[in-house]
Structure formats: structure tokens, C-alpha cells
C-alpha positions, 0 to 999 in steps of 0.5 A, a space after each residue: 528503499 524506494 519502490 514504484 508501481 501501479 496498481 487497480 484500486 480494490 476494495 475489501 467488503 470483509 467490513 461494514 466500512 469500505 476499505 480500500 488498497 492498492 497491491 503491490 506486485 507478488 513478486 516484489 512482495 516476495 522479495 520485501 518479505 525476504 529482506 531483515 526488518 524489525 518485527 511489526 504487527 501483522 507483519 506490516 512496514 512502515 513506509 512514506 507513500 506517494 500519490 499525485 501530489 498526495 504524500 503521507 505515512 502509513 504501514 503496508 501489509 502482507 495479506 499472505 500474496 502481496 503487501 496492501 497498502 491502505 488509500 485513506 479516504 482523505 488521499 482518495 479524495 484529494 485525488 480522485 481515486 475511485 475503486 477500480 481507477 488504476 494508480 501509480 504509487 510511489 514508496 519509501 520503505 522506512 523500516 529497511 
């Protein structure tokens, strides 16, 4: 399943190192967590991102509204994302 969509950059502070996400609409949230899938811890999905030219594996997570996807600093740094740049994010879910 493939999936597109932008999202304001955030950061979590809940951490002494910096974390920082891109959130997938709540609706389309909804409609991923409706959808048979193999049991994964803290509910995550294991998906092949895309940003600019910037492409790598990784899990989303649901944080009880919407699925997170984490932006590595490598990625933010390869594309010059800053907290609050709003990006467009391209998904494969590989485990749909």
C-alpha cells in the first residue's frame, strides 16, 4: 500500500535527545489501524519512506491519534528539514 502526504515537522521533548516526526493525517491513521496486519510492537508498521531524494526503512507508529513516522537526523540533514519545515512524505506500507 502506498500512501502520500505532507506534514509540519515536530519535535518531541519528552527526551533529553531531540526526536522528531512527521504525522500522518488522523484520518488516514484511522483507516491504517482498521486494516488486518501482523502484530508489532507498540502497534508500529514497518514501511519503506521517501523524502526528496532521501529513501529508507523504517516503522510508523500509532501515538493514540495518528501514526509518527520518525525523520533520522541523517534524513533531516540530507534534506534540510528543520522543526516546523512542512514536507511531503511518500510511504510504502510493507506490512499490508
Amino acid at each position: 500500500m502506498q500512501i502520500e502526504f505532507e506534514s509540519a515537522v515536530t519535535r518531541w521533548e519528552k527526551r533529553v535527545d531531540s526526536w522528531f516526526f512527521a504525522t500522518m493525517p488522523a484520518e488516514l491513521s484511522v483507516e491504517l489501524r482498521e486494516l488486518p496486519s501482523p502484530p508489532r510492537g507498540f502497534g508500529s508498521l514497518r514501511v519503506q519512506a521517501r523524502i526528496g531524494a532521501t529513501i529508507w526503512s523504517t516503522s510508523i507508529f500509532f501515538d493514540g491519534t495518528a501514526f509518527v513516522l520518525p525523520l533520522k537526523k541523517a534524513v533531516r540533514a540530507a534534506q534540510g528539514i528543520e522543526e516546523g519545515d512542512v514536507i511531503t512524505v511518500d510511504l510504502d506500507i510493507i506490512d499490508l
